[in-house]
Residue, then its C-alpha position, 0 to 999 in steps of 0.5 A: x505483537x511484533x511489527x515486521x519493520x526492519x529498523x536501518x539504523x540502531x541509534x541510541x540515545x544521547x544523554x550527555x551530548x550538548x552540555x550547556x550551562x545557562x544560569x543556575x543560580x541561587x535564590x531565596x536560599x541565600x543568607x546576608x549574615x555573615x556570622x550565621x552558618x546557615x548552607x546556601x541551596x545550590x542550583x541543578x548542575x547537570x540534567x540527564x535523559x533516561x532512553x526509554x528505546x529507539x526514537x523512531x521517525x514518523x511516530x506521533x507523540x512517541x515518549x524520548x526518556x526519563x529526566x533526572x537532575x543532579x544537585x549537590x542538595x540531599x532530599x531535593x525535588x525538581x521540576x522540568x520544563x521546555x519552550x521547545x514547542x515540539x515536546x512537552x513534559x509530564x512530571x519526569x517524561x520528555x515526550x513529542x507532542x501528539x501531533x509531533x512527529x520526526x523526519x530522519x531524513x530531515x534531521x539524524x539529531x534531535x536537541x531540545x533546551x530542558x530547564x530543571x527547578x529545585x524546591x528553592x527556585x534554583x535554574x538550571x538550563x541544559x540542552x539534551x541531544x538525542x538520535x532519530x531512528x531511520x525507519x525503512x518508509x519509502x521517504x527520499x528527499x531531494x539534498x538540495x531543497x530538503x523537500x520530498x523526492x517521491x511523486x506517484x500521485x498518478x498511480x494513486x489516482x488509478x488505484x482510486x479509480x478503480x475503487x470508486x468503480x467497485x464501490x460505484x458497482x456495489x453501491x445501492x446508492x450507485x450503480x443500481x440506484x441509476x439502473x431504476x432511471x437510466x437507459x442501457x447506454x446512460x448506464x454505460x456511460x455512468x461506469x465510463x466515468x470511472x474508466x474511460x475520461x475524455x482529456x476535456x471532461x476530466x476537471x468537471x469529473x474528477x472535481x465532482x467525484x467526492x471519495x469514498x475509499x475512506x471517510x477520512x481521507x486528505x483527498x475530497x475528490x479525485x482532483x485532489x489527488x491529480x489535477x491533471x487528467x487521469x482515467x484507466x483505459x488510457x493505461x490499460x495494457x494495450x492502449x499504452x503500448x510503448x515499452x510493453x513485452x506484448x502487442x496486447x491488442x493484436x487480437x491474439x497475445x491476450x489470453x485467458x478468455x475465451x469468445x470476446x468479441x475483440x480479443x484484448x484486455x479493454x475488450x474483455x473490461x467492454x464485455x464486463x460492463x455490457x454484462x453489468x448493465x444487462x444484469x441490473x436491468x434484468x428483473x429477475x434472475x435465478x441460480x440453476x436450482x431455482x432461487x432468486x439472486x438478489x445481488x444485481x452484479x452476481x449473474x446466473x451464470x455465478x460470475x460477480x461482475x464487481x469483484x472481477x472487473x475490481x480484480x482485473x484491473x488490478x493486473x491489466x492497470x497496476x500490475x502491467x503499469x508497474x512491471x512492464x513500464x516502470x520497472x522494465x529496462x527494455x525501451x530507451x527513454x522509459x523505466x530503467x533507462x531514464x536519466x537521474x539528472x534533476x532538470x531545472x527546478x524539478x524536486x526528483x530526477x526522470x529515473x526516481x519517478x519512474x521507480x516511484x510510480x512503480x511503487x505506487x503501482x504495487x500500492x503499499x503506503x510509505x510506512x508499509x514495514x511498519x504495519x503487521x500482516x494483521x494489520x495491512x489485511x485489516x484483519x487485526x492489531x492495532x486500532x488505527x491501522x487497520x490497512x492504512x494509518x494517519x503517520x503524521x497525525x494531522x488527523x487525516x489520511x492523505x491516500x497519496x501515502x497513509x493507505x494501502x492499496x491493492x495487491x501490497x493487501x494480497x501480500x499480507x494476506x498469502x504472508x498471514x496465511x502461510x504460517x510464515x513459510x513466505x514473506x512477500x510483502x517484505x521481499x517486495x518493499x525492500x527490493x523497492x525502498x531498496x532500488x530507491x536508495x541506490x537511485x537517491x544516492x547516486x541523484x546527479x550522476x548517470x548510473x554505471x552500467x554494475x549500478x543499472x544491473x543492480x537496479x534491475x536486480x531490484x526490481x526484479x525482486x520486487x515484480x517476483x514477489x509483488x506477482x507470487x502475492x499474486x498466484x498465492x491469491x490465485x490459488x487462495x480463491x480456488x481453494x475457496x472456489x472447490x470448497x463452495x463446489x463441494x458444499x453445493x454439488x447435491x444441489x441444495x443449496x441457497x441463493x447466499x452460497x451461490x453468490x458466495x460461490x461467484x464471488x470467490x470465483x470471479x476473484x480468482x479468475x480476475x487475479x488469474x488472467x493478471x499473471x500474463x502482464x510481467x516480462x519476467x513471469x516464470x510463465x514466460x519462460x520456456x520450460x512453462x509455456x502454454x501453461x497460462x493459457x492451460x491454467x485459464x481453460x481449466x476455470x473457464x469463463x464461469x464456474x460449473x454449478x449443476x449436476x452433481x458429477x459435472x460439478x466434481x468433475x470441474x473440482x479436479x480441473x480446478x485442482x489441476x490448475x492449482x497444481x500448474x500454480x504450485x510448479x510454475x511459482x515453486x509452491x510449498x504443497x502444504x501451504x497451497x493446501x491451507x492458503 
């Protein structure tokens, strides 16, 4: 297994640094008769640390080396100890404890006091000194307190937000348990609790809302990620407008679905939840060749409300949030151009939070580089790391770093499927822990006009690719969408491949309609304008299921719009074929 971390410094063990005598000394072995020429054992005088490889920061219980002793006795045996309550030694191996892990950024070095034992109870003390490897995880600290610098909690809270929705939606013990007692607007109410948060409702919410993203979680509830309010209608594209390329609710900038009855990214979320409360009061609903649909946020029309609310969010919250508002340079006092002077007692500046809440946006966990593209889409490697990863081994996983959250998993997946022709969960971290590194460094000044041009450079890079994860997913589900077509267009098929069929759909219209939120969409250049709008008429609003020849005929649309993709983002045509 290779892992795809890239590795920013390549120090190397020390093994004789830090020399330190402390006392080797003869014992039992000493003679008290003068006239008898007996040699007197003689302690240890020099203890030495085989590496066995880089020591990176941020693995638990990682081994450091192999000890050895020098002693002017033949045929001697030794034993090693330490009080260092960091380590521990298991017959010649010096290694962290389980729990232990180790912080560059805290500590480049690294000295630990070995005592050796011969087999006449002779003493030798040295302290070893070995170098920390700098792993690229999206750590920073603040110089003066030592502290952590990163704060995105906020966005971390969204991303749960929109998880629990999708689990709320899915659950039999959610969504359509309720719908067995409640009324349409009880209902309703019931998915507002994930959406839209009056600011006095949040502590009683969000203290009550136990998590469900992982069992395991640091987190209980939603108020131990954020204490203060946090909902996703208040940052849905439109309802925060300040620092936005776009009047998203002016009834016609918004685009992509055609009939809502208020043209806007909150109106189009409204219709999906009054459809989602229709749909689980329904008491029986059919595919067009008549069987039963037993998933009650799959419609007859074969759009699964879970996976496209779920999808949608992703771009109209996270992805506008963090290529429009954090990671943009066009409003004064926002994203880009903000101040990097720590004020007060503040642990980061204006301009590092911003970045960050950027990133945590995108979703990656801080230790992203770390994981195979296997292991972020959940689909192999490691035990452990199966899209997110206990790093600093206190048995729990704390969502406001150890977990990978929404479209930094579509990186890995489109990485993993590409045969390695793309690489856009790297390009997207290292443009971010890059940008990060320049604002860090500079912390305390204001940063020249080539620096800010080199940030937005950054972030650039990063929005590219975190939005071309994006469109290869786009045209992942309609690949996936045209086979489903292929396999049911004579008609015969069951209820499963219909919903099978819906899910696949909704996910890539969901993604689609998410490609209109970056400023810097290749979409929003000359050469390719009308062609977002082109792409989202060809899918339509729900897929085609009926005749035989309205259905292949809907497989060529489908293949026009894959093919508006494949120009629009410079696409290799035999990845798109097997994405």
């Amino acid at each position: 297994m290779v892992l795809r971390k890239s590795l920013l410094a390549t120090s190397i063990l020390v093994a004789t640094l830090g020399l330190t005598a402390c006392g080797g000394s003869s014992s039992d072995g000493s003679n008290n008769n003068p006239d008898t020429d007996t040699p007197t054992n003689k302690a240890p005088t020099a203890i030495a640390l085989a590496a066995q490889g880089d020591v990176n920061e941020n693995v638990a219980g990682q081994v450091i080396g192999t000890l050895s002793a020098t002693d002017a006795d033949a045929n001697e045996t030794f034993t090693f100890s330490t009080e260092d309550e960091r380590f521990i030694i298991d017959g010649t191996s010096l290694a962290l404890k389980p729990a232990v892990t180790l912080n560059y950024e805290a500590e480049q070095e690294v000295s630990v006091d070995v005592t050796v034992k011969d087999s006449a109870n002779n003493t030798f003390t040295q302290t070893l000194t070995f170098a920390v490897t700098d792993a690229q995880d999206y750590d920073f600290v603040n110089s003066t307190s030592g502290e952590s610098s990163v704060s995105y909690s906020g966005q971390i809270a969204r991303h749960v937000l929109i998880k629990e929705l999708y689990n709320y939606i899915g659950s039999a013990e959610g969504l359509l348990a309720d719908a067995q007692t409640m009324t349409a607007e009880e209902l309703l109410a019931q998915l507002n609790k994930y959406y839209k948060i009056a600011d006095a409702d949040y502590d009683a919410l969000a203290g009550a809302m136990t998590l469900t993203v992982v069992s395991d979680s640091k987190q209980a509830t939603l108020a131990d990620i954020s204490g203060s309010h946090k909902d996703l209608s208040g940052k849905i594209a439109g309802n925060d407008a300040k620092g936005q390329h776009k009047d998203w609710n002016d009834g016609t900038s918004f685009e992509g679905w055609a009939g809502l009855e208020t043209n806007t990214p909150e109106g189009l979320i409204n219709a999906l939840f009054a459809q989602l409360v229709e749909r689980v009061q329904a008491p029986s609903v059919i595919t067009p060749n008549g069987k039963e649909i037993e998933s009650l946020y799959v419609t007859a029309d074969g759009v699964d409300l879970k996976q496209l609310t779920q999808k949608f969010l992703y771009g109209a919250v996270a992805f506008s949030q963090g290529s429009d508002d954090y990671l943009d340079n066009a409003t004064q006092g926002k994203g880009l151009l903000t101040s990097n002077i720590i004020e007060g007692d503040a642990k980061y500046s204006n301009l590092e939070h911003q970045w960050d809440e950027g990133f945590g946006y995108f979703g990656a966990a801080r230790n992203y580089m770390s994981y195979t593209d296997e292991e972020i889409a959940g689909k192999g490697g490691r035990e452990g790391w199966q899209g997110y990863n206990d790093y600093n081994a206190d048995g729990k996983i704390d969502l406001n770093a150890e977990y990978n959250f929404g479209n930094s998993t579509n990186a890995a997946k489109r990485d993993l499927g590409s045969d390695g022709a793309t690489d856009y969960s790297k390009e997207a971290f290292d443009a971010f822990f890059a940008g990060r590194k320049l604002i860090s460094d500079n912390v305390g000044t204001e940063l020249t006009d080539a620096q800010l041009t080199e940030l937005k450079a950054y972030a650039v890079a990063a929005t590219a690719a975190w939005e071309k994860s994006i469109s290869a997913t786009v045209v992942h589900y309609i690949n996936d969408t045209m086979q489903d077509l292929e396999d049911m267009k004579a008609g015969t098929y069951e209820a499963d491949k219909f919903v099978t069929l819906a899910k696949h759909w909704s996910e890539m219209k969901g993604f689609a309609l998410n490609l209109q939120f970056n400023p810097e969409s290749p979409f929003n250049s000359e050469a390719n304008a009308g062609k977002f709008a082109q792409m989202n008429e060809l899918m339509g609003n729900k897929p085609v299921v009926g005749a035989q020849a309205d259905m292949e005929a809907y497989i060529v649309q489908l293949h026009q719009a894959r093919d508006i993709l494949e120009q629009v983002y410079g696409f290799d045509a035999d990845v798109v074929d097997n994405w």
